[in-house]
Structures are given as C-alpha cells and as structure tokens.
C-alpha positions in Angstrom: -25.2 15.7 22.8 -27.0 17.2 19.9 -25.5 15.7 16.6 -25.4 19.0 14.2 -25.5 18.3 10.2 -24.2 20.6 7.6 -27.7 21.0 6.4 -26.3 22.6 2.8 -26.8 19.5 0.4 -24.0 18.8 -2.0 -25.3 18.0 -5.5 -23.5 14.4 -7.1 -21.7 16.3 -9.7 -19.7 18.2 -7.0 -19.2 14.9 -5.0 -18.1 13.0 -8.5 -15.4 15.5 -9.1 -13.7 15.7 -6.1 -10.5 13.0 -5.8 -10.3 10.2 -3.4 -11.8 8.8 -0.7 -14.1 11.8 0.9 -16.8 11.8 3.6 -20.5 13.1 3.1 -22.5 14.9 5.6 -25.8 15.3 3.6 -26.8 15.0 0.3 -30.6 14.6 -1.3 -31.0 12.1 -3.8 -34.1 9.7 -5.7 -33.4 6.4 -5.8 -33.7 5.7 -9.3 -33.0 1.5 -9.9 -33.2 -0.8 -6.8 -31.5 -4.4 -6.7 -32.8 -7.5 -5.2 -30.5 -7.6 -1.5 -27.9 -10.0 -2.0 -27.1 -12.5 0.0 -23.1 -13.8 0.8 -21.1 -15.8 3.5 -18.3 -14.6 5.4 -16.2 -15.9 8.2 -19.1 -14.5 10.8 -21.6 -16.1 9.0 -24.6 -15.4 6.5 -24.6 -11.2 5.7 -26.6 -9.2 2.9 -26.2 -6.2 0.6 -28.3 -4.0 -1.5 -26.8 -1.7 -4.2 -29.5 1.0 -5.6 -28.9 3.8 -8.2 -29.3 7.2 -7.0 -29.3 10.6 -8.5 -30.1 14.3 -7.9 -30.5 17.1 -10.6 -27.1 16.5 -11.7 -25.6 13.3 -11.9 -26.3 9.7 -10.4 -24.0 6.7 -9.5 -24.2 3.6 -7.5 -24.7 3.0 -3.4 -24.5 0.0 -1.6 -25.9 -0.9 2.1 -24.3 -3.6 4.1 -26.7 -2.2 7.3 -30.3 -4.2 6.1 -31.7 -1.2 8.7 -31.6 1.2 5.9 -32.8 -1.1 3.1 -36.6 -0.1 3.5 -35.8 3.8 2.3 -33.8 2.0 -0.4 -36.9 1.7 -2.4 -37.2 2.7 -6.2 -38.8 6.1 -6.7 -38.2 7.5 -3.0 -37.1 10.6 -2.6 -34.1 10.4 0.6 -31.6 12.5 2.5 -28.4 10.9 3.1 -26.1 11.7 5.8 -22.7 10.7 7.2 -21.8 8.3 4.3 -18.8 7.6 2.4 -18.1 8.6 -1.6 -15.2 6.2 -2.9 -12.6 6.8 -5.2 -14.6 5.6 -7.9 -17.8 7.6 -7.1 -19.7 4.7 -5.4 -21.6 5.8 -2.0 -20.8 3.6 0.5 -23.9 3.4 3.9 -22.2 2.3 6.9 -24.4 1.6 10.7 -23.0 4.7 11.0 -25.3 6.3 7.8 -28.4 8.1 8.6 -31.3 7.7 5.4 -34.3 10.1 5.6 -37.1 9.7 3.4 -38.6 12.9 2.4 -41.2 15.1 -0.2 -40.6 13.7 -3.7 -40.8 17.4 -4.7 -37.3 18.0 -2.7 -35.5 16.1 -5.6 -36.3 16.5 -9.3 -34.2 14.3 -11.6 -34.0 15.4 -15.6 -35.0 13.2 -18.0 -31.5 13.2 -19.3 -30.1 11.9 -15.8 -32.7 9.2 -15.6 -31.9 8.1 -19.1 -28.5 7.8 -18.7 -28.8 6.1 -15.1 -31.1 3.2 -16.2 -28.7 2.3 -19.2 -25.7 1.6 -16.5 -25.9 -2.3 -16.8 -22.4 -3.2 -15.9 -21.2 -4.0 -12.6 -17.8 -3.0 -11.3 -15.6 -5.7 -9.6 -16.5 -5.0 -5.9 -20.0 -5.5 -6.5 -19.0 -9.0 -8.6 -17.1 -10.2 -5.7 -19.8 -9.7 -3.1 -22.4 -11.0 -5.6 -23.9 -14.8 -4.6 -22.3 -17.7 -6.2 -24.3 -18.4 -9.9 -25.0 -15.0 -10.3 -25.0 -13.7 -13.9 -23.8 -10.5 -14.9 -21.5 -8.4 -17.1 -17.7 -6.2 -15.7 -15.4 -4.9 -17.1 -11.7 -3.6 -16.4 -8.2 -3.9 -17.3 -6.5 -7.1 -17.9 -3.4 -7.1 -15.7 -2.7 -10.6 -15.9 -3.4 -13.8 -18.1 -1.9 -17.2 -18.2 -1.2 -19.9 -20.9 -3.9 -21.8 -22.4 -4.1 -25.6 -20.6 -6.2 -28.5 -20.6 -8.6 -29.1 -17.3 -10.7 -32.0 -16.7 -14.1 -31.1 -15.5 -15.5 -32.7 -12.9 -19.1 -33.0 -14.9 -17.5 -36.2 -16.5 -17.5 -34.2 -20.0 -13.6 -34.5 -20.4 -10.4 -32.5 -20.4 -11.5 -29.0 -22.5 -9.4 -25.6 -23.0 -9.1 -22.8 -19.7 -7.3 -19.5 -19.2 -7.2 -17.7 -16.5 -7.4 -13.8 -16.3 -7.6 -11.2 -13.9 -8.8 -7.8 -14.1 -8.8 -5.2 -12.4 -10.6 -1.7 -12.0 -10.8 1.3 -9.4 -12.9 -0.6 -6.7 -10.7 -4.0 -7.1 -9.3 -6.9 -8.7 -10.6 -9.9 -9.6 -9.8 -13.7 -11.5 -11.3 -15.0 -14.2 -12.0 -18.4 -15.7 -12.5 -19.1 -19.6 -13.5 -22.1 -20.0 -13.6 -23.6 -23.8 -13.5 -22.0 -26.8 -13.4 -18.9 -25.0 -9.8 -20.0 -23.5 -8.2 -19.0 -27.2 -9.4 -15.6 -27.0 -6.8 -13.4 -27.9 -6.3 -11.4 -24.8 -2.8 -9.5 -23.5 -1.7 -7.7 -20.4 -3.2 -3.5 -21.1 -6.6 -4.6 -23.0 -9.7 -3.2 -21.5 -12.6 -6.0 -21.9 -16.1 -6.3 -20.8 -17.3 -10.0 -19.6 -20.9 -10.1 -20.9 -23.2 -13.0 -19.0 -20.2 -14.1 -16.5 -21.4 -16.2 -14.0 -20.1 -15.5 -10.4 -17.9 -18.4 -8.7 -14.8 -19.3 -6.4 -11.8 -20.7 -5.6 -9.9 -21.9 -2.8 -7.0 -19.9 -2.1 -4.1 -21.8 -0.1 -2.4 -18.4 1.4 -5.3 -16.7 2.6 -7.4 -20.0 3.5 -10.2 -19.0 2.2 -12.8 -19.0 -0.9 -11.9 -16.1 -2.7 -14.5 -15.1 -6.0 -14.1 -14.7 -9.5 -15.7 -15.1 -12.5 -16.1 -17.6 -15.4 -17.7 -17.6 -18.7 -21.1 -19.6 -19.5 -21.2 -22.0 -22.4 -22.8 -20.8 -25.3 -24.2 -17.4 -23.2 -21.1 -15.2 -22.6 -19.1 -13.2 -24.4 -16.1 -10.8 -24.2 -16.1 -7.1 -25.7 -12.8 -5.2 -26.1 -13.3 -1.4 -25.7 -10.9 2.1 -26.1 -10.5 3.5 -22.7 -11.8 6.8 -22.2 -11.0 9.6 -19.8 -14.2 8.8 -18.3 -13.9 4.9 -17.8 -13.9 3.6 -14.3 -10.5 1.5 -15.4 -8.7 4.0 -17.2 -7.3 5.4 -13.4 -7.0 1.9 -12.0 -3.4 1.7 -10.1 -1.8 -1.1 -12.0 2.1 0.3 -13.2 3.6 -2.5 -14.6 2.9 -0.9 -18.3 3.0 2.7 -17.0 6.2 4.8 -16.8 4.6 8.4 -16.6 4.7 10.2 -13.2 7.4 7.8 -11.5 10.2 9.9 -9.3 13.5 8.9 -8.1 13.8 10.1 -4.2 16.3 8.7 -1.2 14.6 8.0 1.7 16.7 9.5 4.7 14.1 9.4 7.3 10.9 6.9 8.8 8.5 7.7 11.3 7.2 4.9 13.9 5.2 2.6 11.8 1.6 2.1 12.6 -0.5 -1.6 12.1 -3.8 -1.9 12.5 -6.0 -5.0 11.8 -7.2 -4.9 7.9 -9.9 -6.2 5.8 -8.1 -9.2 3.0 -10.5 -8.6 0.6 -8.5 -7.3 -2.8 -11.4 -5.3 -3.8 -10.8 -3.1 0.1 -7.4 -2.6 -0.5 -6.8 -3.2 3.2 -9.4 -1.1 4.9 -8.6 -0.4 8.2 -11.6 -2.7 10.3 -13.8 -0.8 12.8 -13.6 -1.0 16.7 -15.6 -4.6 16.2 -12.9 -5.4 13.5 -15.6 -5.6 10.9 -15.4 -4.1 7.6 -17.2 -1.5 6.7 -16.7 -1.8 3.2 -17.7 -5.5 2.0 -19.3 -6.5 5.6 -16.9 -8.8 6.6 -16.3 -10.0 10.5 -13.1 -10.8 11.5 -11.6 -12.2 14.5 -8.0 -10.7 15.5 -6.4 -13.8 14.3 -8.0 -13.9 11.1 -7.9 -10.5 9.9 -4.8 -9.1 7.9 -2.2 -6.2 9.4 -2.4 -3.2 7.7 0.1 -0.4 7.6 0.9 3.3 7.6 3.8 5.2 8.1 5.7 8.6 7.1 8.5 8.5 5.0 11.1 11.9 4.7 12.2 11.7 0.9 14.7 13.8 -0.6 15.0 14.9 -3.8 17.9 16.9 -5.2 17.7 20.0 -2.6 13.8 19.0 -1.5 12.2 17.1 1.0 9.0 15.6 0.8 7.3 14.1 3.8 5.1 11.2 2.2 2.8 9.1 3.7 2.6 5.5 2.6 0.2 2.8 3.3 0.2 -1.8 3.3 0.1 -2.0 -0.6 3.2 0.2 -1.0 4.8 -0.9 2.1 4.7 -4.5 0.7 6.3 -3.4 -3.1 8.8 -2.1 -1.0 9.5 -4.9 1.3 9.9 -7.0 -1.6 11.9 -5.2 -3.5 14.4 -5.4 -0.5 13.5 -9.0 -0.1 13.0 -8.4 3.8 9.9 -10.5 5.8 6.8 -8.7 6.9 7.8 -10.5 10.1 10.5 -8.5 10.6 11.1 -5.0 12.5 10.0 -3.2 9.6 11.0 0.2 11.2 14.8 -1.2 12.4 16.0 -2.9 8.6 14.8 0.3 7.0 16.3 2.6 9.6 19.6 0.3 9.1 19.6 1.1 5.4 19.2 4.8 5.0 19.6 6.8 3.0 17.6 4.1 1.0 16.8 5.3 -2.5 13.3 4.0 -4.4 11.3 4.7 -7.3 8.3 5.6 -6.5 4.2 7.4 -7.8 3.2 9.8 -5.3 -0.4 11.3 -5.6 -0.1 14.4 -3.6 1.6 13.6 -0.4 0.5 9.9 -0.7 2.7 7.3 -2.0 0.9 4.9 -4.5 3.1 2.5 -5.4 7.3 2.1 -4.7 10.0 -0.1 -4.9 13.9 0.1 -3.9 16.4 0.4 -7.1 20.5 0.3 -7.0 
C-alpha cells in the first residue's frame, strides 16, 4: 500500500507554538550543529543517540535519533526532509524507526543569519539529554529546583576525607533529575522555586533501591563548575515545568461521580518519559530503552466524570495523576483500582486540568 505524505511542509515556528505532544508528517529543515553519537547502557545492552540542531527559515530547536539508521543524513550543513516524527512538549523533535530523513537540494532550505546566530549560541542541555548523556560527560542544565536536602558530611572513597554534599533535584519540561554538590559548593544557598544553571556538571549515577537500577544525575567538578541563578522568563523551558507544590493558580475543586474501565499498559521508568507507553517490542521510543514485561513499569489511563456545581466534565487522566491520587487516599497500586474508587464515590479532589486532561490531583475532605 502506497504510504501518502502531506507533502505541505510546516515551518518550526508553527510546530513551536502549537501545545503538547503533536505528530509531524513532513517538515524541511538544515541541520545546523551536529553532536558526537552518544553512547549509553540499558537493560538490553549497549544503545546510541545523536542530538543535532535543526532549523528552517523561521526558527530552530533540538532533535534526537535513537535509530543509528538515520544518523548519516544527520550531518552538519545538510539540507533534509523529515517525515513521521514526533515534536514534544518542549519543542524537541523526537526520530523514531518509524521516522523517514531525506536528504535534499540545499537551495530547498535557506536559514537567516539571525536563526543561525541564535541556534549556535544554544549551549545548554535540557535534563533528558543529561540523563542519556555517558557517564563523565561535561556539560551545563538548567531547571527548577524542586527539592534540596540538608548539608552532611560524606566520606569519599578517594581516601581524601569526610568533605560537605547536598543533594538537589531539578526539574524542567523534558524531566527531572538529582544532583550532587560536592564541597564548598554544598553551602550554596539554594531553596525549593530558584531557577539555576549547573555550568561544567559532570554526568554520573546512583543506585536506586526501588527501581533496581542506576539511575543518572549530576554533580559538580572541583574547582570547574559553577551555579548561575536566573529570572524565569515566559520563554524558558522551566518556567511551564509541572511541579505544583508552590503553585496555587489554576487548581479546581470537582467530585468525581463516575470512572471508566481503567486501562495499563507496560511504561517506560525513566522520570525524564514520564511513563511513555512502550511500543509493540516494549521498547521505548523516547530514551531507547528495552524492556522485558517483567521489568518495565505499568502505566495508566482512565476517564474520570467530574462535576462541578451544575457541570460535568469528562477528564482524562494518566499514571502520574493516578498515583497523586492513590496516595492521597493511601490505597496500593496493587489494588483494584477501579472497585476502591467506584466504592468511594462521589469522591471529591483538587485537581489542574489542561483542557480535558488532568495534570495533577489529589483527594481532600
């Protein structure tokens, strides 16, 4: 069967504007700035990525291959058509197996000078990329601090001593990650609601006891890094990132007087893939990652009937805001979801809805 394109390109700026998660069918781009290919291990073994900077005659922003099949067109200066990718909430173009890349005509994609000059200043990474980066990687990201703890002494294992550590973690629209300071950096002054910018982090890990696994983060280099606060702006990637525990604006009050059969599915743990629903090889198609049915996380999505006053509201809500919820009521995941709800309707909640999608929610008295 012929596979039919919209053949009508869609410039970035049009793509950059639109909300959410969005497929794209064919767009024509230069790629501007091309990484080395990264290399990472996941539970299936040794995988790569490639992030490059693209850009048209109105805009850029970032893509990333996990498919090393399309990494020879990802070359700096060639002009390519993109087709079936994915744009995500924070811009980013995501090329799947599934992506199509055709080189074509430099002359089919002219790039200002203004574009190309504000591309090539982009030098900091957002938290995705830092947690698929290679261990001992250096580089800068930035985000909102969502949680610190108290300074403590930590005895390293280089023989120098016990010395001063914090830990951090930040978060922005494509994840969250931890953070080490190490040192003198470990007094820095830093709250829950600052924006900062990790300059010359180096990328490391941790084993995490819940989710068996090395999970990354980030910690500072002695003598090399350093930490920039910043004003948010309405065009920072972490001014929209979903972390509520300082932010009252835009909550509702509803009941909950109806549930539709809940769906699971098998779910990607990375934090920065806010539980991606895994493909019919339960691989990622986000960070990469294989899984094997015992090893991967459940995901969930349901339909919830809210009322409000005299309205009703049918609401769809996903794992993240299941699991507020669920913990709010203190009731097990391994429970029958659907029958405890059911059993304690009309339940009311406080809850962010972003159109008919519920972001966040938790059950009140």
């Amino acid at each position: 069967m012929e596979n039919k394109i919209n053949m009508e390109a869609i410039t970035l700026d049009k793509i950059l504007k639109e909300k959410g998660e969005t497929s794209l069918s064919f767009i024509k781009v230069k790629v501007l700035l091309s990484k080395e290919v990264v290399k990472y291990t996941n539970k299936a073994g040794d995988a790569v990525m490639k992030e490059v900077t693209i850009a048209d005659e109105t805009s850029y922003t970032k893509a990333i291959a996990f498919d090393e099949r399309k990494f020879p067109a990802l070359v700096e200066g060639e002009a390519i058509i993109i087709t079936n990718a994915i744009k995500k909430e924070d811009g980013t173009i995501i090329i799947t197996s599934k992506t199509d890349i055709f080189v074509t005509s430099s002359d089919m994609v002219v790039v200002p000078d203004a574009v190309v000059k504000d591309a090539t200043l982009q030098k900091t990474n957002d938290i995705l990329t830092a947690s698929l980066s290679p261990k001992k990687s250096v580089l800068s990201v930035k985000g909102k601090v969502v949680k610190t703890s108290t300074t403590v002494r930590k005895r390293l294992s280089s023989g120098e001593g016990e010395v001063n550590f914090k830990k951090l973690k930040i978060k922005d629209k494509t994840g969250l990650i931890e953070v080490g300071l190490w040192r003198d950096m470990a007094e820095t002054s830093i709250k829950p609601g600052d924006h900062v910018e990790l300059q010359n982090f180096y990328v490391s890990s941790r084993y995490d006891k819940m989710k068996k696994m090395n999970t990354p983060l980030v910690a500072n280099q002695r003598k090399k890094s350093s930490i920039k606060f910043y004003t948010v702006d309405s065009d920072d990637v972490s001014s929209g990132c979903s972390d509520f525990e300082d932010e009252d604006v835009s909550k509702s009050i509803g009941n909950i007087i109806g549930i539709q059969q809940l769906h699971t599915y098998k779910a990607c743990i990375n934090n920065s893939c806010s539980y991606k629903k895994l493909d019919s090889h339960n691989k990622c198609v986000v960070c990469g990652v294989q899984y094997s049915t015992e090893s991967a996380a459940d995901g969930y999505v349901g339909k919830f009937l809210v009322q409000q006053d005299d309205r009703f509201s049918v609401l769809t809500f996903f794992t993240q805001a299941l699991k507020e919820l669920l913990t709010s009521l203190k009731i097990s995941q391994q429970d029958n979801i659907n029958k405890v709800i059911k059993e304690k309707l009309p339940l009311k909640i406080e809850y962010v809805a972003d159109g008919d999608k519920i972001k966040t929610m938790q059950a009140v008295n």
